[in-house]
C-alpha positions in Angstrom: 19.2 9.4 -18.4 21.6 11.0 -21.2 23.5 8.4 -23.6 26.1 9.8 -25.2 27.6 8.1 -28.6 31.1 7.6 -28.9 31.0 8.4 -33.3 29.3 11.6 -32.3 30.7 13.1 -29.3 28.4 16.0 -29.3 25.0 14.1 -29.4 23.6 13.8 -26.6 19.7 11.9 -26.4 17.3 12.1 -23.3 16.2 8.2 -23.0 12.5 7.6 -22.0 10.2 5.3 -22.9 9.6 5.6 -27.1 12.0 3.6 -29.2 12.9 5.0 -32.7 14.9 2.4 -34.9 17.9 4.4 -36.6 18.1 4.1 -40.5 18.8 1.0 -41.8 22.2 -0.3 -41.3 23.3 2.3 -38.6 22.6 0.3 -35.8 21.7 2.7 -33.3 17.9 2.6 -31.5 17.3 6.6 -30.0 14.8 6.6 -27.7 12.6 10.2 -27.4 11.5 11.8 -24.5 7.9 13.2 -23.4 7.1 16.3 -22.2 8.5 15.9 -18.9 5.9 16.6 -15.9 6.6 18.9 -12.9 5.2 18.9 -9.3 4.7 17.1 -6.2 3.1 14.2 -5.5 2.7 12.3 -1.7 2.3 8.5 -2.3 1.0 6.8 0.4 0.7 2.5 -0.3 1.1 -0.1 2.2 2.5 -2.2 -0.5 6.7 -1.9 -0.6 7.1 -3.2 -4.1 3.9 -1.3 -5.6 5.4 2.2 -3.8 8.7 1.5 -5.0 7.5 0.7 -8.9 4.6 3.6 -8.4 7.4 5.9 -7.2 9.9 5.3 -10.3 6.9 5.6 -12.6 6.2 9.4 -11.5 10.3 10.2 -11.3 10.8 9.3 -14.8 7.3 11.4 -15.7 9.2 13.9 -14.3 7.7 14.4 -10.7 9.0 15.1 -7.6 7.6 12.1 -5.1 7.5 12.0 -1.3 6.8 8.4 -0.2 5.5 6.6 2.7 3.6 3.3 3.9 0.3 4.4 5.7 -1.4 7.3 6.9 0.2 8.7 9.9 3.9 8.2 8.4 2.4 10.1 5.7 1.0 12.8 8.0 4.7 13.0 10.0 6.4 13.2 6.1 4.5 16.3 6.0 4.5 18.2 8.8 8.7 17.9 8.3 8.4 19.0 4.4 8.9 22.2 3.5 7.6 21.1 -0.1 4.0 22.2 -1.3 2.3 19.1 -2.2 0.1 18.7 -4.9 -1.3 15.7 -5.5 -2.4 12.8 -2.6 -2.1 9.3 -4.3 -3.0 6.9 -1.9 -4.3 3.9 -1.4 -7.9 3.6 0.4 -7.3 0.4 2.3 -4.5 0.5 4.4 -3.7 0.2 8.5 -3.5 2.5 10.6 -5.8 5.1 8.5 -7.7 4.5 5.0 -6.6 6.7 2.4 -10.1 9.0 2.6 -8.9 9.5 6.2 -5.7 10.6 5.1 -6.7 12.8 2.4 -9.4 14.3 4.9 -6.4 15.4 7.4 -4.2 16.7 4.4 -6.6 18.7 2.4 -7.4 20.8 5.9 -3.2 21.7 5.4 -3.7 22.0 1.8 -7.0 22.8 0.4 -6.4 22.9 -2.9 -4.8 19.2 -2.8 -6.1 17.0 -5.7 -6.5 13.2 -4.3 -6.5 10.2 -6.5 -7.5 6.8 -4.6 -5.9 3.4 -5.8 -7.7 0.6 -5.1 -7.5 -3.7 -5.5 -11.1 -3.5 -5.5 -13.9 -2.2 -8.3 -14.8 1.1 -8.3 -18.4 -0.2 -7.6 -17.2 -2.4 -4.9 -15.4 0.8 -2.9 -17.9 3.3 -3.9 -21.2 0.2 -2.3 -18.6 -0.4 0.9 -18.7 3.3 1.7 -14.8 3.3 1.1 -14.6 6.4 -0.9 -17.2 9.0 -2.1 -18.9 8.7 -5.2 -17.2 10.9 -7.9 -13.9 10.7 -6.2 -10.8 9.7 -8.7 -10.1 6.2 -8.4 -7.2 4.2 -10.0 -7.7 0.5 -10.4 -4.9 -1.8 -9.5 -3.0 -3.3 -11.4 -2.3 -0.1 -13.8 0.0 0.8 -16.4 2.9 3.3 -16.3 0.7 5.1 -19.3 -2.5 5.0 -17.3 -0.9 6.2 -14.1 0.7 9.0 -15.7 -2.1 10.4 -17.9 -4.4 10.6 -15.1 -2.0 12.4 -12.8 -1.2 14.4 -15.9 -5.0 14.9 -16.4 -5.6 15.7 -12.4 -2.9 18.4 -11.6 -2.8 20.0 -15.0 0.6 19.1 -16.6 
């Protein structure tokens, strides 16, 4: 988002998420933008309102997201993309096909796909049920926009 300032015409600011107060008096707030991020990402929850807040927290990191609800929407998504997909973030309980299921279909189309799990449960609890492997990357639900995005940052390199 650009705001532009009607006293000066020819300042433009990138809003994101940091909040600098202008000098005293001037009554202006300038927000500052991160580095912004770069690649795609397939985000596969079961949850509407999680996807959609998940989804808007990787567009304004800067990533391109393709969405969909479970596992073999995601698969169709896919196999009508002509986009290279980078990253699997997925849930690993959902119907119709867990989120290890998903990423075992995927990563035969794209080997060098990096998956990162979200789960309601511990990592303990997923890991004991047999859910996901151990050492896989797991995100614990709830998460922040800041947690999200550093360890997507962390997992695809950016």
């Amino acid at each position: 988002m650009i705001n532009k300032f009607p006293k000066a015409p020819d300042l433009n600011v990138s809003v994101s998420h940091r909040e600098i107060p202008a000098a005293p008096g001037a009554g202006q707030a300038v927000a500052i933008a991160g580095p912004k991020a770069h690649g795609t990402i397939l985000l596969v929850e079961d949850t509407h309102s999680l996807r959609e807040v998940t989804k808007e927290f990787l567009e304004l990191a800067g990533y391109t997201v393709l969405e969909a609800s479970n596992g073999p929407d995601a698969l169709a998504l896919v196999q009508n993309t002509s986009q290279t997909i980078q990253l699997l973030l997925t849930d690993v309980i959902m119907p119709g096909m867990s989120g290890p299921d998903l990423a075992k279909n995927l990563q035969a189309l794209y080997p060098n796909l990096h998956v990162l799990y979200m789960s309601g449960y511990t990592d303990n609890k997923v890991i004991r049920r047999g859910d996901v492997d151990p050492g896989s990357n797991l995100l614990n639900k709830p998460f922040t926009r800041e947690k999200l995005t550093t360890k997507v940052r962390e997992m695809m390199g950016s």
